[in-house]
C-alpha positions, 0 to 999 in steps of 0.5 A: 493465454489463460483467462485469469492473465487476458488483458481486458477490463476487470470491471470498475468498483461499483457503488455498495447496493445500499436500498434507496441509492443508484448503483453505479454500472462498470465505467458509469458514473452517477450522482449521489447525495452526501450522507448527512452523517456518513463518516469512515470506518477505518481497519488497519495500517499503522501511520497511514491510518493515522494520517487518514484519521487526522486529515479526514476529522479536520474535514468533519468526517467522523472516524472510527477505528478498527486496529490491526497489529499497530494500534498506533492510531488508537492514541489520536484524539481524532479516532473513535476505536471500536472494542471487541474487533477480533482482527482481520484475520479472524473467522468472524471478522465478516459477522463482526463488521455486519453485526456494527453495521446492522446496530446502526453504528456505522451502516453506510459509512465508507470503508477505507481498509488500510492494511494488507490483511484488511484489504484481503478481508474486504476483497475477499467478501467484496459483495456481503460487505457492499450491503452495509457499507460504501467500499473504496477498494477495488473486489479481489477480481482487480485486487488479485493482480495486485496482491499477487506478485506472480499475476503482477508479473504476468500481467505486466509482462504481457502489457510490455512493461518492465519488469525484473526477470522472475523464475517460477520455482515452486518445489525443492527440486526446481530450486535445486536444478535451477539454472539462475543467474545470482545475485538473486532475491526471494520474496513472498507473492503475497503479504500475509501474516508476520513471519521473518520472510514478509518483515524482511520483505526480500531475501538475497542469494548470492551463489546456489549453496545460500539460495538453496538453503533459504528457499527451504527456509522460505518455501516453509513459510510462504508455502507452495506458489506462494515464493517469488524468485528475482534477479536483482536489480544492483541498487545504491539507494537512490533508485526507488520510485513510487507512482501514487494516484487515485484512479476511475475507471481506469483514468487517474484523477491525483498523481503523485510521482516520489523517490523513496529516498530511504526505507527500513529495510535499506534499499528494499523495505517501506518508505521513511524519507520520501520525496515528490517529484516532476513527471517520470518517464515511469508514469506511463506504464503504470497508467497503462497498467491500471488501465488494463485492470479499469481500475477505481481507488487508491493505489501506490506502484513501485518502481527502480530504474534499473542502472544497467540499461536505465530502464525502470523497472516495475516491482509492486503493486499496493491496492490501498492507502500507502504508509506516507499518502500525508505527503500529497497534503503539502504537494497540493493532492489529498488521496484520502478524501478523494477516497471518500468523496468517491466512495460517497457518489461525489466528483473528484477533481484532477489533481498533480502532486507539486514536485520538491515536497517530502515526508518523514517518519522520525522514529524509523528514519533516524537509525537508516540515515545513521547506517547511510552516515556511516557509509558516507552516503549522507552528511549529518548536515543533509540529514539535519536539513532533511529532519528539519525541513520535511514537509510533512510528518508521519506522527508529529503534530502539535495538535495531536501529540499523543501517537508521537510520544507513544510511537518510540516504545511501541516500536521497540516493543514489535522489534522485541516480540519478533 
């Protein structure tokens, strides 16, 4: 076994060595004072940035904003944007962060990345930014077996924890002599940029002649080793699973357990009608998981049950705030202050989600559960006690209206530029 796939702790998330505080060693904790006037410096994410803005600023936590390719959270009356972020993605997003830092803006404020190419960022340049700032994402040394399908799988398969069967095809000619078993899906290894494949999120292939043709498609865009090859798993919808938990050194301090009851893409895409749940059998895998990572922060695992053999079956890992992490509020855990209150050297109390809560994201939920109408999956009534009775909502508040009524138009507006 290689060194990259031994299983062994990856080391915990060290405290940012900031002069004057105590710098927490892998699988120690200490003490820290409150800053007196620490706050967060929040990149990227779409409604879970705004969820986090709002949930924080009630606390008094100041909040300043870094938009990614939503700017949704830009409309709350709770978020101080900061002009002038070139993006992620770009070449001097390190010197732009360092630079806000120096000024006094933000030195020592947590940073709470809550987008794919944010997370990559900070990870990437875990030690350079930990100098100016309170990091609460795990270095790319832990993040790599998330962000990384190929190690996800691996590691997952040498801990004996299920998984959906994974071909290794990196070249054309391995796809053409591939002896595969169809249906199967093809997916990127990791999410970067915005293309057709990463917004599809899966591609299935239902006899050679179509895998082929969208491997050529696929290799185009996610590269060499970048493209993950999958049997897929027979779904109906209803058998979408998530395992949110905020971890330390490995151990879990919140749990929430949840059904994705619907998502945009259907049965393969991101969460709009979510639901908590009691105890699942799934729970301790992916606390062995994390375990074998020592993993400390914010973390979302995706999980189907498998209706051939009951099994559930692990399918994603998240390192970061997840687009629905507002629901844990109602369901009695509150994952992004306990982000925070790590991040500022202070205790985080166990906690477990209550079973029988839900989420949903109006604007993005409505057209799927029309599709589930049509199909007879859903009653117009179950939807309407669904939308009505939700324990929580992605962009509805009374108290900040703004991101609701701008959300419809900005949606259309990315469906139109795709």
């Amino acid at each position: 076994m290689s060194d990259a796939l031994r299983l062994r702790p990856e080391g915990a998330l060290p405290q940012p060595r900031t002069a004057g505080r105590v710098v927490d060693l892998p699988g120690q904790s200490v003490a820290q004072s409150r800053p007196e006037s620490g706050g967060v410096l929040l990149m990227g994410g779409d409604c879970s940035a705004l969820g986090v803005a709002r949930n924080l600023v009630s606390r008094g936590i100041p909040v300043r904003f870094l938009p990614g390719t939503n700017a949704l959270a830009t409309y709350s009356r709770h978020v101080h944007s900061i002009a002038g972020w070139p993006g992620a993605e770009a070449d001097t997003a390190i010197a732009f962060l360092e630079g806000l830092a120096k000024s006094g803006q933000c030195m020592d404020w947590v940073l709470i990345p809550a987008g794919d190419s944010e997370v990559r960022l900070v990870t990437n340049h875990y030690d350079a930014l930990s100098h100016y700032y309170r990091l609460s994402t795990p270095p790319w040394s832990v993040t790599r077996y998330c962000g990384d399908k190929q190690l996800t799988y691996a590691r997952a398969a040498d801990l004996g924890i299920g998984h959906p069967r994974t071909y290794r095809i990196d070249i054309e000619s391995e796809a053409a002599a591939a002896d595969l078993d169809y249906p199967v899906i093809l997916k990127p290894a990791m999410k970067e940029g915005v293309n057709a494949l990463t917004v599809a999120k899966a591609w299935r292939a239902d006899d050679r002649t179509q895998f082929l043709s969208l491997f050529r498609e696929a290799h185009t865009l996610a590269g060499a080793g970048g493209l993950v090859v999958q049997e897929m798993i027979p779904d109906d919808g209803t058998n979408q699973f998530s395992y949110c938990a905020f971890c330390d050194n490995g151990e879990p301090r919140l749990v929430m357990a949840a059904r994705r009851t619907r998502q945009r893409p259907r049965k393969a895409g991101t969460g709009t009608f979510v639901e908590t749940l009691p105890p699942q059998d799934f729970e301790a895998e992916a606390a062995i998981f994390l375990r074998s990572l020592n993993y400390t922060g914010l973390v979302e695992i995706e999980f189907m049950r498998d209706p051939r053999d009951g099994r559930f079956k692990l399918i994603d890992v998240n390192p970061r705030i997840w687009t629905w992490h507002a629901l844990g509020l109602p369901a009695g855990v509150n994952f992004a202050h306990a982000a925070w209150l790590h991040a500022a050297g202070q205790p985080v109390t166990p906690a477990r989600a209550a079973a029988g809560h839900s989420w949903i994201y109006g604007i993005r939920d409505l057209p799927v559960a029309l599709a589930e109408i049509i199909d007879g999956h859903l009653s117009p009534m179950t939807y309407l006690r669904q939308l009505l009775g939700a324990s929580s909502y992605a962009t509805l508040s009374l108290s900040d209206p703004l991101p609701a009524l701008v959300d419809l138009p900005m949606s259309i507006l990315r469906v139109l530029r795709r």
